[in-house]
C-alpha positions as protocol buffer text, in pm:
chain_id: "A"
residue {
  index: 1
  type: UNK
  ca { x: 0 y: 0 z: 0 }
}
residue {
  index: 2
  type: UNK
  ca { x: 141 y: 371 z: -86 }
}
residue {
  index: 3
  type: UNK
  ca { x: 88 y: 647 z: 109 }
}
residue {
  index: 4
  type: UNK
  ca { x: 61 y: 970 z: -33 }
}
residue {
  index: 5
  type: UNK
  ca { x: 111 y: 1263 z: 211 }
}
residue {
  index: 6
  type: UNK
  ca { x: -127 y: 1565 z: 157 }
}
residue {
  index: 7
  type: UNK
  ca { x: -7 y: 1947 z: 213 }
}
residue {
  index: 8
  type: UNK
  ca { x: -190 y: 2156 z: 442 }
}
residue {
  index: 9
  type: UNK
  ca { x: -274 y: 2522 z: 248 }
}
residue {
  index: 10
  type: UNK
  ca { x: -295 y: 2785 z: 411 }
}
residue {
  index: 11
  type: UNK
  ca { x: -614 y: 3032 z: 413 }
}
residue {
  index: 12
  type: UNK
  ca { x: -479 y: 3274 z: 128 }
}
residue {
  index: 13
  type: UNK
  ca { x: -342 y: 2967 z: -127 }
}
residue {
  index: 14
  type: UNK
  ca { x: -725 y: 2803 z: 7 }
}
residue {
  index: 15
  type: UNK
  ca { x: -864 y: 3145 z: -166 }
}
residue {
  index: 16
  type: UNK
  ca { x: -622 y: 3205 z: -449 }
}
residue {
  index: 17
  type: UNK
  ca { x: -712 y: 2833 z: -590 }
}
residue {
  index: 18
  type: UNK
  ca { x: -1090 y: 2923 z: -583 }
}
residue {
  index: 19
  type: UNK
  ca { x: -995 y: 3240 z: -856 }
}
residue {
  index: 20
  type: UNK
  ca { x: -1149 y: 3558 z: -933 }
}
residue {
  index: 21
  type: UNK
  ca { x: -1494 y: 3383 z: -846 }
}
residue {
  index: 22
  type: UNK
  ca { x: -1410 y: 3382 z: -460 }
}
residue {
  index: 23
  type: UNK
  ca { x: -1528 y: 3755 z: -354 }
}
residue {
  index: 24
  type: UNK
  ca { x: -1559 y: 3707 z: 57 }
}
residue {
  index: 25
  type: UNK
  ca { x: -1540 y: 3582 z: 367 }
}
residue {
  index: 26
  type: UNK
  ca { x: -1727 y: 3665 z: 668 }
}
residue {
  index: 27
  type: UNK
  ca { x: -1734 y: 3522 z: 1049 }
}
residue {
  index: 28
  type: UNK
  ca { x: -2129 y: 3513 z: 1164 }
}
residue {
  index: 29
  type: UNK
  ca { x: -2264 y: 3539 z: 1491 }
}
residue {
  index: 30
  type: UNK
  ca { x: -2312 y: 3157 z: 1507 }
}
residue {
  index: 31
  type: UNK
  ca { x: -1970 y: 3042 z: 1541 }
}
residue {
  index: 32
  type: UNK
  ca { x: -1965 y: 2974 z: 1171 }
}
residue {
  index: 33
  type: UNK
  ca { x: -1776 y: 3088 z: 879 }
}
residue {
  index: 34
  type: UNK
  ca { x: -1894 y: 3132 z: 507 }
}
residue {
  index: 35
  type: UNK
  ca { x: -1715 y: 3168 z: 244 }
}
residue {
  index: 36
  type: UNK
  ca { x: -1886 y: 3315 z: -111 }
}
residue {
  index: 37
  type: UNK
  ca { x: -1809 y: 3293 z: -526 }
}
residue {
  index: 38
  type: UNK
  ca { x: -1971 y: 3487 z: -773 }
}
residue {
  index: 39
  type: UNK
  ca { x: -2195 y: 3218 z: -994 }
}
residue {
  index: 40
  type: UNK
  ca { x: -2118 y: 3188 z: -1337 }
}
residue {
  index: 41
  type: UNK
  ca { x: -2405 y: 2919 z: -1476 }
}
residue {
  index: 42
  type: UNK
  ca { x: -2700 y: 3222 z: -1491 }
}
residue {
  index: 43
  type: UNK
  ca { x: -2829 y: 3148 z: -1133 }
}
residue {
  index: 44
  type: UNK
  ca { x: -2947 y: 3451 z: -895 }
}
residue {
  index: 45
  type: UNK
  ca { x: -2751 y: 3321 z: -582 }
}
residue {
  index: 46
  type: UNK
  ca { x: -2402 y: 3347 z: -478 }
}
residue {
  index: 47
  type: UNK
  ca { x: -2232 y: 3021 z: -443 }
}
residue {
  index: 48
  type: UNK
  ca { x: -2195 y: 2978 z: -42 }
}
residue {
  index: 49
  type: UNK
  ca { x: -1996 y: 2770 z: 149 }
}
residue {
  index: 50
  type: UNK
  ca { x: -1969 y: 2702 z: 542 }
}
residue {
  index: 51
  type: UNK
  ca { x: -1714 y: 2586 z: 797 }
}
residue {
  index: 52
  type: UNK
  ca { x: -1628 y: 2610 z: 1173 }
}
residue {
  index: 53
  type: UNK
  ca { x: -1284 y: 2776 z: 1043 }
}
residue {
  index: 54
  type: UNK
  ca { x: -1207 y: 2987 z: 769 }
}
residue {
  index: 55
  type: UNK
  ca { x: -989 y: 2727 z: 609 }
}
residue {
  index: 56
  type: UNK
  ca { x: -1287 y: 2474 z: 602 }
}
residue {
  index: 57
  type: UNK
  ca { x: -1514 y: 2713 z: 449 }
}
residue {
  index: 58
  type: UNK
  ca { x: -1302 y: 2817 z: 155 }
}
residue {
  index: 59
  type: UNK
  ca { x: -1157 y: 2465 z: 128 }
}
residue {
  index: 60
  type: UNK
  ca { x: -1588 y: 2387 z: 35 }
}
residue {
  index: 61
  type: UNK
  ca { x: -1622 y: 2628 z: -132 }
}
residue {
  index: 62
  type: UNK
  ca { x: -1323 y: 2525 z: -367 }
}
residue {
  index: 63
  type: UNK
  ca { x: -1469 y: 2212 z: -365 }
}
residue {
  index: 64
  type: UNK
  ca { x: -1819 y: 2340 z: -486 }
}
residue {
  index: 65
  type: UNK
  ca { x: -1631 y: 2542 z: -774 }
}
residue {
  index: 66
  type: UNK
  ca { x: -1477 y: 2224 z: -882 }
}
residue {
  index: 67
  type: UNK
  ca { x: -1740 y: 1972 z: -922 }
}
């Protein structure tokens, strides 16, 4: 069996791989994070994305923006 070790990124590479999409960040009042992208498919609604830590919102967010 081969292991492959896996690299921790930081919050700004998290937000520099989601691209010009990613537009903000915000910390709300119930101990959760959200992270936001611009849509690009025609849709009214942002793209959001949530996470007990800023680095686990963006990192869903990226995911979203990559299915």
């Amino acid at each position: 069996m081969t292991h492959k070790l896996a690299k921790q990124l930081t919050l700004s590479e998290l937000i520099k791989a989601c691209g010009d999409r990613f537009y903000s960040l915000v910390y709300a009042t119930d101990n959760d994070w959200r992270a936001y992208a611009e849509r690009i498919d025609g849709k009214l609604n942002d793209i959001v994305s949530f996470g007990k830590t800023p680095e686990e919102a963006v990192a869903k967010l990226w995911l979203e923006l990559n299915k």
